[in-house]
NUDOFI-471453 format. One line per 8 residues: number of its first residue (from 1); their letters; for each residue x, y, z of N, C-alpha, C. Coordinates in steps of 0.1 Angstrom, whole numbers, plus 5000, padded with zeros to 4 digits. Example, Ala and Ser with C-alpha at 12.3 -4.5 7.8 and 13.67 -1.06 7.14 Angstrom:
2
1 = as = 5132 4943 5078 5123 4955 5078 5132 4967 5078; 5128 4978 5071 5137 4989 5071 5129 5000 5079 $
//
This chain:
208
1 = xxxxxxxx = 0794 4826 5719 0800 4815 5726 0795 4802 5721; 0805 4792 5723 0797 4777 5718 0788 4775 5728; 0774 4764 5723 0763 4759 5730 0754 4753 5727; 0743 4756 5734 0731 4751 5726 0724 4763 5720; 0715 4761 5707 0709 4771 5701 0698 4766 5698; 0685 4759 5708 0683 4754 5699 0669 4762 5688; 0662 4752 5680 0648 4759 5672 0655 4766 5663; 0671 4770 5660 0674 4779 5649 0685 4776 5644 $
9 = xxxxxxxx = 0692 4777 5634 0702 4775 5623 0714 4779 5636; 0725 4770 5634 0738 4777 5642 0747 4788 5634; 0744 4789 5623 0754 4799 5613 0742 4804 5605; 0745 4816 5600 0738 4821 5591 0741 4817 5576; 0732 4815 5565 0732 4806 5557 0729 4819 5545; 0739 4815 5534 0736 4821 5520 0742 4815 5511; 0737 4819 5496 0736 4808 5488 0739 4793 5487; 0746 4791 5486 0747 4773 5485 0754 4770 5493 $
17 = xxxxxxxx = 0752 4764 5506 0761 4758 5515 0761 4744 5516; 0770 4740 5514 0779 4725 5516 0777 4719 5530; 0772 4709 5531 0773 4705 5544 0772 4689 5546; 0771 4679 5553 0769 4666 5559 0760 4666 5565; 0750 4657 5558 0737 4652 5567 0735 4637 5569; 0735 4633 5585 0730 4619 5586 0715 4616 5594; 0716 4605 5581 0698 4601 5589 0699 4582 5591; 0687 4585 5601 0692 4569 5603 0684 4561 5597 $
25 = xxxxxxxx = 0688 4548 5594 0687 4538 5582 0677 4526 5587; 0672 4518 5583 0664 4504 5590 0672 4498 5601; 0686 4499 5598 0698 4492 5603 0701 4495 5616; 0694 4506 5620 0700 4516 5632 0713 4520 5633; 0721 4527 5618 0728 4531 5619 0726 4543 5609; 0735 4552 5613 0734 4566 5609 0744 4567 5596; 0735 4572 5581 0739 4571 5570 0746 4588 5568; 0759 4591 5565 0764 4604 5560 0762 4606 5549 $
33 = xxxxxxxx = 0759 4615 5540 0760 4619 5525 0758 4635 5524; 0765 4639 5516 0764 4653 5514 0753 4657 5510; 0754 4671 5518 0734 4679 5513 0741 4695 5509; 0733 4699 5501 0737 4707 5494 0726 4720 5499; 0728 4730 5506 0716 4739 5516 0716 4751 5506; 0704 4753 5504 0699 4766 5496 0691 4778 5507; 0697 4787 5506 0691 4798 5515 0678 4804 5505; 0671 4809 5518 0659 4814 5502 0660 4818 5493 $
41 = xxxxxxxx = 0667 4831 5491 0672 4838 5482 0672 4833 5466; 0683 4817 5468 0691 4809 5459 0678 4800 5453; 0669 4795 5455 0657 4787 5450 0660 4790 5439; 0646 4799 5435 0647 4803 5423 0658 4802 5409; 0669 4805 5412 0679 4802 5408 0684 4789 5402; 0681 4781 5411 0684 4766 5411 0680 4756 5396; 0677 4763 5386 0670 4756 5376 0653 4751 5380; 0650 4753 5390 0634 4749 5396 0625 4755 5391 $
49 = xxxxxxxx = 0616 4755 5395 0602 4767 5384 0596 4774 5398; 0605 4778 5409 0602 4788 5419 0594 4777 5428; 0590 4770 5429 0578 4760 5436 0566 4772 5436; 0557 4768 5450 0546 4771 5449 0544 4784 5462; 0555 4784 5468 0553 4794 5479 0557 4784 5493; 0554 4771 5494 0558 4761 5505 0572 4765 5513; 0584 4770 5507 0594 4767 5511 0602 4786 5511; 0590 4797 5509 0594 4806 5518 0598 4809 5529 $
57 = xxxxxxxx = 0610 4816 5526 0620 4820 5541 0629 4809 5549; 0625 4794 5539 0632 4782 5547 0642 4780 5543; 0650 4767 5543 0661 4768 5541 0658 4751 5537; 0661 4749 5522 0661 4739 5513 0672 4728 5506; 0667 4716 5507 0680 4711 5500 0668 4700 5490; 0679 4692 5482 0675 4679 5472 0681 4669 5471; 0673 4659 5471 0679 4651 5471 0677 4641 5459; 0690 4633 5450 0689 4632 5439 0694 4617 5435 $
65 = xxxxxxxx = 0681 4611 5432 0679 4594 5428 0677 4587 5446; 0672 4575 5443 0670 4570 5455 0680 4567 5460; 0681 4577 5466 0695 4574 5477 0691 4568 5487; 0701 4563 5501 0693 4562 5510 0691 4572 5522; 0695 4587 5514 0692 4599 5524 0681 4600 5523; 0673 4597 5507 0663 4602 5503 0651 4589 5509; 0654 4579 5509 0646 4567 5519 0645 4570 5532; 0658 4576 5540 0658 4575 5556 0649 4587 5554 $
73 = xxxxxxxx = 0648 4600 5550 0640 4610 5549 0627 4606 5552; 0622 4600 5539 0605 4594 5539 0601 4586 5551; 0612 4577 5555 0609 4568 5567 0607 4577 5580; 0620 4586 5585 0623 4593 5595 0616 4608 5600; 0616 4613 5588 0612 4629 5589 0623 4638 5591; 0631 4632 5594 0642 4638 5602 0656 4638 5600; 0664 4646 5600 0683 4639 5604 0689 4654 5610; 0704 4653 5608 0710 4659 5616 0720 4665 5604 $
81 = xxxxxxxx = 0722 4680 5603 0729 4682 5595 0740 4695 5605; 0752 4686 5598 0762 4693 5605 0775 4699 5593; 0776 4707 5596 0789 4717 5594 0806 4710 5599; 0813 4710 5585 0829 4701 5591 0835 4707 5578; 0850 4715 5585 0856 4719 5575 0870 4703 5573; 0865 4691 5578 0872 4680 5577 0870 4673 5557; 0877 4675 5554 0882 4674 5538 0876 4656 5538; 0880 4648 5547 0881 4633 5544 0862 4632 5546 $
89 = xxxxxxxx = 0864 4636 5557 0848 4633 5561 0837 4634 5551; 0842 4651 5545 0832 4652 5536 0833 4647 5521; 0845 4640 5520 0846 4628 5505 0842 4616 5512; 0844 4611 5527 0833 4598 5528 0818 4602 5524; 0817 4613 5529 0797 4614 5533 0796 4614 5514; 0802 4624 5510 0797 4626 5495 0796 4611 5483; 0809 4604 5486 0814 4592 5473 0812 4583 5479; 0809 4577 5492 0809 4561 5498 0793 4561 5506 $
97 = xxxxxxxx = 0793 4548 5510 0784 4545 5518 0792 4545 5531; 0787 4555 5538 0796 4559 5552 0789 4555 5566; 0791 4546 5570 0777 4550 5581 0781 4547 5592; 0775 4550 5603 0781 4557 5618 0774 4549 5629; 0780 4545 5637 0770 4544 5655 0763 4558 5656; 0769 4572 5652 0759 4584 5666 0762 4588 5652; 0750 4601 5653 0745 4609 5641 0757 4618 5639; 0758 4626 5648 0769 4638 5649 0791 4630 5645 $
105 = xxxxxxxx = 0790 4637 5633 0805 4637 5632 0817 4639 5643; 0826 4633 5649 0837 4641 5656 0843 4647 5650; 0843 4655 5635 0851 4668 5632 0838 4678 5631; 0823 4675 5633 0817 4687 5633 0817 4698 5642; 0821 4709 5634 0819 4724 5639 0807 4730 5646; 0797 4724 5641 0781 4725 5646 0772 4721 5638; 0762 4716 5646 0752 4707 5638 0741 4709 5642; 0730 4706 5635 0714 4709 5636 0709 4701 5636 $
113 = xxxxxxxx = 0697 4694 5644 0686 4683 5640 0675 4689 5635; 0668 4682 5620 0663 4691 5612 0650 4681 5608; 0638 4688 5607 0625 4681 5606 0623 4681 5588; 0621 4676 5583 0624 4676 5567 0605 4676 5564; 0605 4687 5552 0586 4683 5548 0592 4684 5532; 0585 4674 5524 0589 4672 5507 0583 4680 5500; 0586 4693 5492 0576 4701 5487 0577 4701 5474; 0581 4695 5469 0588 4696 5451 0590 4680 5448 $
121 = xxxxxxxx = 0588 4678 5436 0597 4670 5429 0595 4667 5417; 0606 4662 5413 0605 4660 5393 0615 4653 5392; 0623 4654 5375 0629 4646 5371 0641 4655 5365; 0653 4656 5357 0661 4656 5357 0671 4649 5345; 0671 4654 5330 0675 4639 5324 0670 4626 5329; 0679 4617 5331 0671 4603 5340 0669 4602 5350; 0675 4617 5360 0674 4611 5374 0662 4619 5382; 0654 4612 5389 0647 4620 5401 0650 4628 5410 $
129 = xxxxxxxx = 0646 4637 5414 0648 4646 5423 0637 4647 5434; 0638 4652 5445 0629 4657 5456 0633 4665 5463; 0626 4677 5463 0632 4691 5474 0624 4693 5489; 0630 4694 5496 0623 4691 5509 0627 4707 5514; 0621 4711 5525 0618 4724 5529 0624 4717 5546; 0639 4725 5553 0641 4715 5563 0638 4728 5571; 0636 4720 5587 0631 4729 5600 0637 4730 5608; 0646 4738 5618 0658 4734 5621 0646 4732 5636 $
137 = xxxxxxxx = 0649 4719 5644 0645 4716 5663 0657 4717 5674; 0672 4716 5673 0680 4718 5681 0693 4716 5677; 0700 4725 5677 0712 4730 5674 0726 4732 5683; 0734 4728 5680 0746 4731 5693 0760 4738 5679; 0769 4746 5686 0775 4750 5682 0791 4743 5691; 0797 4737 5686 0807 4732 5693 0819 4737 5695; 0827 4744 5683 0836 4754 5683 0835 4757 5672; 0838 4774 5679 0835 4784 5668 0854 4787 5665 $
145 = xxxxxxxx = 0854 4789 5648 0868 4792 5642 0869 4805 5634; 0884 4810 5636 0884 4820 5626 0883 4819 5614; 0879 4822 5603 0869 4815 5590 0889 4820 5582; 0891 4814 5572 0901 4813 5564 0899 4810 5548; 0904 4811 5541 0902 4808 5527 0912 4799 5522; 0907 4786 5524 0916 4773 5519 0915 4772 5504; 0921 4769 5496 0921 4766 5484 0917 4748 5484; 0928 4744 5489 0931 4731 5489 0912 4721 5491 $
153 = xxxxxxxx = 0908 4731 5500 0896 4722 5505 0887 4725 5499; 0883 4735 5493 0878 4741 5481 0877 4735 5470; 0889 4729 5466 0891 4721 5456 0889 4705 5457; 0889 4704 5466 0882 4691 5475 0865 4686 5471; 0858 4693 5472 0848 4701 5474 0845 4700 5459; 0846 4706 5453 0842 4710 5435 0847 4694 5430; 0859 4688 5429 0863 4675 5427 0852 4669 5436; 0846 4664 5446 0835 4652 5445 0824 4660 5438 $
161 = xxxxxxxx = 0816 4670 5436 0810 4673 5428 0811 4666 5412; 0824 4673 5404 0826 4662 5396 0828 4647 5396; 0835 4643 5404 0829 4631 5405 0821 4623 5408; 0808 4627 5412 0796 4622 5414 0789 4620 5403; 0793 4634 5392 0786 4632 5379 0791 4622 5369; 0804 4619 5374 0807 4608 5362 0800 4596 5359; 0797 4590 5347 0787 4583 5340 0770 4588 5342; 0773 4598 5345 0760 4604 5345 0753 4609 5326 $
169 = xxxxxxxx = 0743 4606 5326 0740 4605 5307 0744 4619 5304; 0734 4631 5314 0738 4646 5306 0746 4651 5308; 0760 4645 5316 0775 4656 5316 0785 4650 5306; 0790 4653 5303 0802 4654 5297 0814 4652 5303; 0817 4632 5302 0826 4628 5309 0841 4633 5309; 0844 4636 5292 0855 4645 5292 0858 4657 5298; 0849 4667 5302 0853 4680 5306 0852 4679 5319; 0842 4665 5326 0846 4662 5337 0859 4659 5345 $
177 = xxxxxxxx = 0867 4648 5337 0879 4646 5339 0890 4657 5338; 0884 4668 5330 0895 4680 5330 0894 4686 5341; 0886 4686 5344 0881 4697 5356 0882 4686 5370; 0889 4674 5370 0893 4666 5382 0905 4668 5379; 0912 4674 5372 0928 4671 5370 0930 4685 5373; 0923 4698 5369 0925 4705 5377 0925 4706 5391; 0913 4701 5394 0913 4701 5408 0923 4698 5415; 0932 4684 5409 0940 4681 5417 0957 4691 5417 $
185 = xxxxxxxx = 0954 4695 5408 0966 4702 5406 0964 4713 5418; 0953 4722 5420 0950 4733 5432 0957 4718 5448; 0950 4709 5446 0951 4707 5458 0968 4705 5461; 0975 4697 5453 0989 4695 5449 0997 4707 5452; 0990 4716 5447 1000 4728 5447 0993 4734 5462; 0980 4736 5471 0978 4746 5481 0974 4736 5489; 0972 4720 5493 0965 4712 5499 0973 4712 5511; 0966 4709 5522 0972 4701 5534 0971 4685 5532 $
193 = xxxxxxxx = 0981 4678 5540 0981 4660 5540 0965 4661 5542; 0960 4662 5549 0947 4660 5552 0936 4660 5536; 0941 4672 5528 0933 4673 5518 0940 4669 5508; 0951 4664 5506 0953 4655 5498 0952 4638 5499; 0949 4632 5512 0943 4622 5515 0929 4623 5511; 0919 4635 5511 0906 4633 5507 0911 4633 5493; 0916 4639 5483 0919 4635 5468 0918 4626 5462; 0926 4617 5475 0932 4599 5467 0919 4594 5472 $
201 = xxxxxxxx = 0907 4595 5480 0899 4585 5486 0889 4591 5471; 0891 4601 5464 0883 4608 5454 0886 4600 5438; 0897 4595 5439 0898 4588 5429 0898 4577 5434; 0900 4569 5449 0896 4554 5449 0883 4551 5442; 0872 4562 5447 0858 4559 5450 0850 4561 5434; 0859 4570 5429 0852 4570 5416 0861 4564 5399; 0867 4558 5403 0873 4555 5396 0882 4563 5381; 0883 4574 5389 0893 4586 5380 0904 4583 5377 $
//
């Protein structure tokens, strides 16, 4: 049943989960950007050199160049990461500067307030990185859904990935662009209005 859960994860977590995290800013407003959740398992994996043992059995993300997820972090300790199968929401949090009166999204499905400790960090071609080891303190589940296999949102999803990389030194802007034109073709062909409005905010934002 939906509720409160709290001190623990509201969904169970494996390999790479996609999700919206906001932390709040000097501004006293609450900053969205996408966080990318690594279940233990998946570390390793990650191109990382394993860390040191810090971030056993936790559930890890990174954050990459000074963003200001990666500032409100150091300042805060803290944010709120929530779960939204909303297409638009998660192309504002990922390609804009999104930012909010209240932490929690009105399309999230459930969200966690999360204690963040920094256990890693390095570099990356030119960009910085920092991996933080998060701790979930209280959780609500607000409605629970029959789980479905969208293409459209899917493809939503992998397009701001590519687009985040563009002008980046070590990708390859061409095969980037291929692989946004695919994308858009899945969403064209399987998308709801909803996720083809996150498309077009996908080429406002990055200039595709």
């Amino acid at each position: 049943m939906p509720g409160d859960r709290s001190g623990e994860w509201p969904v169970e977590l494996a390999g790479v989960t996609e999700s919206v995290v906001t932390t709040l800013g000097p501004n006293d407003r609450w900053n969205a950007a996408a966080l990318g959740l690594f279940a233990p398992e998946t570390r390793d994996g990650d191109g990382g050199d394993g860390g040191d043992g810090e971030a056993e059995g936790r559930i890890t993300a990174r954050t990459w160049g000074n963003t200001r997820t990666r500032r409100n972090l150091h300042r805060r300790g803290e944010g709120y990461v929530q779960f939204t199968r909303d297409p638009v929401d998660f192309v504002e949090a990922a390609l804009s500067i999104h930012e909010l009166e209240d932490p929690v999204l009105d399309s999230a499905n459930a969200w966690v307030r999360v204690t963040v400790e920094r256990i890693d960090r390095g570099t990356s071609g030119e960009t910085d990185w920092e991996e933080w080891a998060l701790t979930p303190v209280e959780s609500t589940v607000v409605e629970e859904t029959v789980p479905t296999i969208d293409r459209g949102f899917a493809a939503v999803v992998e397009a701001t990935v590519a687009a985040s990389r563009l002008g980046v030194p070590e990708y390859d802007e061409a095969v980037l662009r291929e692989r946004l034109e695919y994308f858009a073709s899945v969403v064209d062909r399987a998308g709801d209005p909803r996720e083809r409005e996150a498309l077009e905010r996908i080429r406002e934002y990055s200039g595709w």
